[in-house]
C-alpha positions as CSV (number, residue, x, y, z in Angstrom):
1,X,2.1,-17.0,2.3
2,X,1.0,-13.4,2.5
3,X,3.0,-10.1,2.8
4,X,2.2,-6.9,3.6
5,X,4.6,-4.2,1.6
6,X,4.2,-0.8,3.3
7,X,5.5,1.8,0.9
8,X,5.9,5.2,2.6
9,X,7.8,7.0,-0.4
10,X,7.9,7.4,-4.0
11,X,11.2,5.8,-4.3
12,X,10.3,2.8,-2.4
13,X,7.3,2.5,-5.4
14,X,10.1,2.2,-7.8
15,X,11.9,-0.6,-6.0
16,X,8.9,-2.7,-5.2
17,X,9.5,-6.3,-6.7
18,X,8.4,-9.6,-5.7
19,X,4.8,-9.0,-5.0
20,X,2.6,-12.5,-5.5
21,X,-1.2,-12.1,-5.7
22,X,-1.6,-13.0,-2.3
23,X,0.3,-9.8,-1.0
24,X,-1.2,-6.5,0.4
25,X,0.6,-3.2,-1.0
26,X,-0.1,-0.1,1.3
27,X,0.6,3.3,0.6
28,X,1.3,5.7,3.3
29,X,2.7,8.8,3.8
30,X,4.5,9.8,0.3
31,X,3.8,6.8,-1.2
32,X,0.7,8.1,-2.0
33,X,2.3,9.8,-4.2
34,X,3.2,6.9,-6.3
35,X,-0.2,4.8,-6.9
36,X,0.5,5.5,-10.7
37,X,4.1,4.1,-10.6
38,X,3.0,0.9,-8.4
39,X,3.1,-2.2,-10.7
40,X,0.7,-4.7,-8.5
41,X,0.1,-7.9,-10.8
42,X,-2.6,-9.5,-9.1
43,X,-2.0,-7.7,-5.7
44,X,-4.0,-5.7,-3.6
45,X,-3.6,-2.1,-3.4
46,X,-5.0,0.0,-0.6
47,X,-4.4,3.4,0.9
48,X,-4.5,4.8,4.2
49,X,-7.3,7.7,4.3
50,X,-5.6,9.8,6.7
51,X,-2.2,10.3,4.3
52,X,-4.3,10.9,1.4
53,X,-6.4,13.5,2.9
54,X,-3.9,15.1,4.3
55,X,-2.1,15.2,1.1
56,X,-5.0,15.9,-1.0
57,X,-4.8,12.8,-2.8
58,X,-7.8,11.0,-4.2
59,X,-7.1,7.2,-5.0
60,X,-6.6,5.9,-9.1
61,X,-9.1,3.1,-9.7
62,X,-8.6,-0.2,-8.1
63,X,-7.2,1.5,-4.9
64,X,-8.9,1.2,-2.2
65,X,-9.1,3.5,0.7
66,X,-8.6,2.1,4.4
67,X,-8.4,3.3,8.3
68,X,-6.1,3.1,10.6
69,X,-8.3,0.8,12.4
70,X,-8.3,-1.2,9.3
71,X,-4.1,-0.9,8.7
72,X,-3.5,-2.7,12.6
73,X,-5.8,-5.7,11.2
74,X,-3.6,-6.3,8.2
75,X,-0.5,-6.4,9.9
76,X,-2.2,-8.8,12.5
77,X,-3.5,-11.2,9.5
78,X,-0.7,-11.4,6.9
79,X,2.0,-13.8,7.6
80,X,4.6,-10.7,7.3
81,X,5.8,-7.1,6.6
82,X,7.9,-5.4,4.7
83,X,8.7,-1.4,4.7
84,X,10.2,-0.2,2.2
């Protein structure tokens, strides 16, 4: 099973946990912030282009950039979702 754990704030980068390999973490909004404090395993990490452009922020290595064309698709193919 596959989640999708939107982080929208640095905090909420502190308190991720129980992330498998088949889960999706996406920064947004001030989670941006906190692609250094994100602890991912085997997870994938991606990160919407319009909050990091409008932040300024330029994504660490193994963090890939995606739309908001490309966010609607993974909440329509992962099993569920998570904000935190």
């Amino acid at each position: 099973m596959s989640t999708l754990h939107i982080i929208s704030s640095i905090e909420a980068c502190d308190q991720l946990q129980f992330v498998s390999h088949h889960d999706t973490i996406l920064l947004c909004n001030d989670g941006c912030y906190g692609q250094t404090r994100i602890s991912s395993g085997d997870a994938n990490v991606v990160m919407l282009q319009t909050c990091a452009s409008a932040r300024g922020i330029v994504p660490e290595a193994g963090v890939k950039l995606i739309s908001d064309k490309d966010w609607v698709e993974l909440t329509i193919t992962m099993n569920n979702s998570i904000t935190w």
